[in-house]
C-alpha positions in Angstrom: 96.3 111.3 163.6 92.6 109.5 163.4 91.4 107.8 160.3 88.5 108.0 161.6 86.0 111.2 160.9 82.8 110.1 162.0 81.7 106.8 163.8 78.2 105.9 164.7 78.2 102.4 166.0 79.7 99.9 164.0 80.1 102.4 161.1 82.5 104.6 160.1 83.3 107.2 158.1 86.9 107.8 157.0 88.8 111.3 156.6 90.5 110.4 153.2 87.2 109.9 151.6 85.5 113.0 153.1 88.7 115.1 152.0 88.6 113.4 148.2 85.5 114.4 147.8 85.7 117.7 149.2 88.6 118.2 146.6 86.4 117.1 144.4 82.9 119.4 144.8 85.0 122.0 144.5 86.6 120.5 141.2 83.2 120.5 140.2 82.3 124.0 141.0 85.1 125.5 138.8 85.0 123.1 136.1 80.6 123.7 135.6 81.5 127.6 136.0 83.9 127.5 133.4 81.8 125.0 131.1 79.1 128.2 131.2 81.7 130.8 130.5 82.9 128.9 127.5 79.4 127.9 126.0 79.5 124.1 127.1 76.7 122.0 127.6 76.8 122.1 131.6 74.1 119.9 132.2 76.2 117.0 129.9 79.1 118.0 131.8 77.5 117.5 135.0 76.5 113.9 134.4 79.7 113.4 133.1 81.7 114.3 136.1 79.2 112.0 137.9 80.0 108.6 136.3 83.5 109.7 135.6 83.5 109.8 139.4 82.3 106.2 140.2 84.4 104.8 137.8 87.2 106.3 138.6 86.5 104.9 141.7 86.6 101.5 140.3 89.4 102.3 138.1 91.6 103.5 141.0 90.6 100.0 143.4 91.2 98.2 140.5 95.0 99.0 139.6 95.7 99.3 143.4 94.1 95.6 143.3 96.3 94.4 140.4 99.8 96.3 141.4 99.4 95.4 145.2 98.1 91.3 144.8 100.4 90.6 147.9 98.6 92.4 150.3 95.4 90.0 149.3 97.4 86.7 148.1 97.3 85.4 151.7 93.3 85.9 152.5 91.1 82.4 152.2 88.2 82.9 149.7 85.4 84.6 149.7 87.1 86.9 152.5 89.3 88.2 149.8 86.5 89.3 147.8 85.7 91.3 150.3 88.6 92.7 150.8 89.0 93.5 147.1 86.2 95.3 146.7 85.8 97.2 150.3 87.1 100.8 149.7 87.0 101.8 153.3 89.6 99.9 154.2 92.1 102.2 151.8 94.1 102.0 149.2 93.4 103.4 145.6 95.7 104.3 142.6 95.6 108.0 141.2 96.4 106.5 138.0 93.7 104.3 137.9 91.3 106.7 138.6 92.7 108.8 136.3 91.8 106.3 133.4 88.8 105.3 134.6 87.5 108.6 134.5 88.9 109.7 131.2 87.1 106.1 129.8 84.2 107.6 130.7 84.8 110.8 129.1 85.7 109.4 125.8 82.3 107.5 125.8 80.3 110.7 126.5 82.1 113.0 123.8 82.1 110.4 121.3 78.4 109.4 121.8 77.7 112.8 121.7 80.4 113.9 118.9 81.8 116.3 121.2 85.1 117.4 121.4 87.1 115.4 124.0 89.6 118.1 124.9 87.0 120.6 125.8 85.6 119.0 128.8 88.9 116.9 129.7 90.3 120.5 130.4 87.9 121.2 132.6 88.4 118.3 135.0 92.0 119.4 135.9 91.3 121.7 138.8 89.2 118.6 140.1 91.5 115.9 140.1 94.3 118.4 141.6 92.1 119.5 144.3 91.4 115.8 144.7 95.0 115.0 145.0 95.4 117.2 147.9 92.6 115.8 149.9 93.4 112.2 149.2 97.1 112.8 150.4 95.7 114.7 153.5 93.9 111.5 153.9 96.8 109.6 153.6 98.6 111.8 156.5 95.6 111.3 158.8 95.7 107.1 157.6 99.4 107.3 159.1 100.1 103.9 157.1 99.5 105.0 153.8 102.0 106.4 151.0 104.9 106.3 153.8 108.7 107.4 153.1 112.1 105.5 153.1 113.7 106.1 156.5 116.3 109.0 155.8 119.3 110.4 157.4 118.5 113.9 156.0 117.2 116.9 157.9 113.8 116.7 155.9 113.2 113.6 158.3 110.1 113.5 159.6 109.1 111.6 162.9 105.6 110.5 163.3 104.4 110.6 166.7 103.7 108.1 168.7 100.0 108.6 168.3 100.2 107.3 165.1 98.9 103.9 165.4 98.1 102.7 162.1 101.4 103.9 160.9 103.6 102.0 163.3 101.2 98.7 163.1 101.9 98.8 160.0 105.6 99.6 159.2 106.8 97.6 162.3 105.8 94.2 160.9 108.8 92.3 159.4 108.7 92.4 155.2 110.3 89.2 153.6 110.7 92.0 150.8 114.1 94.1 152.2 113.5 96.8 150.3 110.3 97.5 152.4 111.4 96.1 156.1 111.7 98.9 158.6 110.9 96.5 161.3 114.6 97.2 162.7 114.0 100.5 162.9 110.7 99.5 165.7 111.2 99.2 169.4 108.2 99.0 172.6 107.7 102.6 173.8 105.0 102.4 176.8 103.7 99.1 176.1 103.4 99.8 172.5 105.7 98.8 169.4 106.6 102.0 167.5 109.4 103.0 164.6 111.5 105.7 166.1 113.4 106.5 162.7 112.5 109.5 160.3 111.2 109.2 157.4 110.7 110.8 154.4 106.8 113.1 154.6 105.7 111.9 151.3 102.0 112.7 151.8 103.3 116.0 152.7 105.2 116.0 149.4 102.1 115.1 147.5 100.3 117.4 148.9 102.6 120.2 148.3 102.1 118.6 144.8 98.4 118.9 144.2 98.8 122.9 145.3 101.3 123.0 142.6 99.2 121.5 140.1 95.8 123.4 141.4 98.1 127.4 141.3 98.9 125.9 137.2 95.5 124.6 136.5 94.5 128.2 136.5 97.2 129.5 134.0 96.8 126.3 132.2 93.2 127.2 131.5 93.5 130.5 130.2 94.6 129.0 127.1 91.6 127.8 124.5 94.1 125.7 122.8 91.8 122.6 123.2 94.0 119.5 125.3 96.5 122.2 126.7 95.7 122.4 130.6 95.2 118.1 129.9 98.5 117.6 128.5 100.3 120.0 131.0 98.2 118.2 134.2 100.0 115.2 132.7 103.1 116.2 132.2 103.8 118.2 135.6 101.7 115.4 137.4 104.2 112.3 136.2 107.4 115.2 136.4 106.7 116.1 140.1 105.2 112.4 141.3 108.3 110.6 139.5 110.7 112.6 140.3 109.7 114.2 144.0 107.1 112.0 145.6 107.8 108.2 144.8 111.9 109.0 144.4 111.4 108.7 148.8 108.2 106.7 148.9 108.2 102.7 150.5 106.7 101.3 147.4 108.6 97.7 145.7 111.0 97.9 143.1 110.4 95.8 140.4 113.4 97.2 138.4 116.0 97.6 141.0 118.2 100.1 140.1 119.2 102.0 142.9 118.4 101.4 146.5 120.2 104.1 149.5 118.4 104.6 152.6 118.6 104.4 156.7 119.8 106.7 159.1 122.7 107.8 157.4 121.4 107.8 153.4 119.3 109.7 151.2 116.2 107.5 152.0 115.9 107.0 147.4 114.5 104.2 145.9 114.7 103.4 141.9 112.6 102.7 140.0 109.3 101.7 141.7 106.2 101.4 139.4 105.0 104.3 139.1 108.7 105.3 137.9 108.0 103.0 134.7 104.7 104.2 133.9 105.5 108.4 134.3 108.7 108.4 132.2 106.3 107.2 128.9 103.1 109.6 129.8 106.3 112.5 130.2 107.0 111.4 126.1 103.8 111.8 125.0 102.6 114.4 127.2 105.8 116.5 125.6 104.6 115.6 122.2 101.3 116.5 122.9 101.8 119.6 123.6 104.3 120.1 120.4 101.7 119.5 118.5 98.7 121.6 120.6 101.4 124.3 120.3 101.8 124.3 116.8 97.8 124.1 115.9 95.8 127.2 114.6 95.3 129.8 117.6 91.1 129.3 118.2 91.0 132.5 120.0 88.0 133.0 122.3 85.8 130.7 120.2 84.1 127.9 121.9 81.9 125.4 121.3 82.8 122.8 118.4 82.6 122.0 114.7 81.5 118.9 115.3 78.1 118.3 113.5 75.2 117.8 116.3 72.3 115.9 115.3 68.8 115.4 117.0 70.4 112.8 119.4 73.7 115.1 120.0 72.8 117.8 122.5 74.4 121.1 121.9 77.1 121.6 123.5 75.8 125.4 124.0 73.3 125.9 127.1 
């Protein structure tokens, strides 16, 4: 397991950013097909998938930034500035990209007076296919999105190999609920763990499938918001209750805490805990309401008034 895809002298190229935006081209793809097929302005589209990608890229260091200070609280100024802003060195929040981008999206269909829901429907299939690359990523990072150590079958043993991972799990963490430094011991001259963990980038990737399979039946409605509200919903459902339930992340409301090599390897509640069980409420009444709106049929397009300045939103 190499982080590293592609290295020509003193730079590199990681895997988790090739495999995002892999996920994401072929987000694209179906989203700009399905834009024709419904009578969307593609070219609009287009530029919007563009800045919604940048600043989701901003969005997602950002919140990472803000919810993981203590990895940077330690590092003398101006280095840390560096460090904040240096995206090659990992670490990004899907939830921050996820606002970032839809910021971007409200700007475009409310300078344009489109409707909002029409072209936020169309990015699902992109961010789930980015999900699964980014957690592949993560598997080839070793260090990132880790699970508790568990005494259950589902244990998974990373390989010696794995470097990064075992750099970075076997330093000691004045935090107990993330020290797995007793679990670390020299193998061939190196310091590795030895005890299973939880495979939560497997778990998230598993996820992203999930999400991808459902994007498609999600889309066949033309209820305007549906496949949005449902990416929402399942997204927070299965991250909340699968993924982060077994993933090392801090605890701010310490609830419930089992794991080592005879527990469950659980964790409760972590952040991402406290911000899906709110986005599951309004996803839910979202889609109540989506539900119980007029059928639109097969009609696309909008009512929305489009003056000289307001491109169509038909081709």
């Amino acid at each position: 397991m190499d982080p590293v895809f592609l290295k020509i002298g003193n730079f590199t190229i990681a895997w988790y950013g090739v495999l995002i935006t892999l996920g994401i081209v072929a987000g694209v793809w179906v989203g700009t097909r399905m834009a024709r097929e419904r009578g969307l302005n593609v070219n609009l589209f287009n530029d919007m998938i563009l800045w919604m990608i940048i600043w989701g890229l901003v969005g997602a260091r950002l919140v990472f930034v803000l919810t993981s200070w203590h990895q940077f609280a330690g590092i003398p100024f101006p280095r840390v500035l560096f460090d904040i802003v240096n995206l090659r060195a990992g670490g990004i929040s899907i939830h921050g990209g996820l606002i970032g981008g839809i910021l971007v999206l409200i700007y475009y269909t409310r300078r344009y007076r489109l409707n909002f829901y029409r072209y936020a429907d169309l990015c699902v299939p992109g961010v789930a296919f980015g999900i699964i690359g980014g957690r592949i990523g993560n598997i080839m990072n070793g260090t990132d999105t880790v699970g508790r150590v568990t005494g259950w079958p589902i244990g998974f043993r990373w390989p010696n190999s794995a470097r990064a991972f075992h750099e970075g799990m076997c330093i000691p963490n004045p935090n107990p609920d993330l020290d797995l430094s007793k679990y670390c011991q020299e193998i061939g001259g190196q310091i590795v763990m030895t005890a299973p963990v939880h495979f939560t980038q497997l778990y998230g990737v598993i996820i992203g499938i999930i999400l991808s399979v459902a994007a498609f039946f999600w889309l066949r409605s033309r209820r305007a918001g549906w496949a949005f509200w449902q990416f929402w919903l399942w997204y927070s459902i299965l991250r909340a209750g699968w993924e982060e339930t077994f993933r090392l992340n801090p605890l701010p409301l310490k609830t419930y805490l089992n794991q080592g090599l005879t527990a469950p390897g659980i964790g409760l509640f972590t952040e991402t805990h406290l911000i899906s069980i709110p986005l599951i409420l309004v996803s839910l009444w979202m889609l109540w309401r989506i539900r119980h709106q007029p059928n639109p049929g097969d009609r696309a397009g909008t009512t929305s008034k489009v003056g000289p300045s307001s491109p169509s939103e038909h081709p």
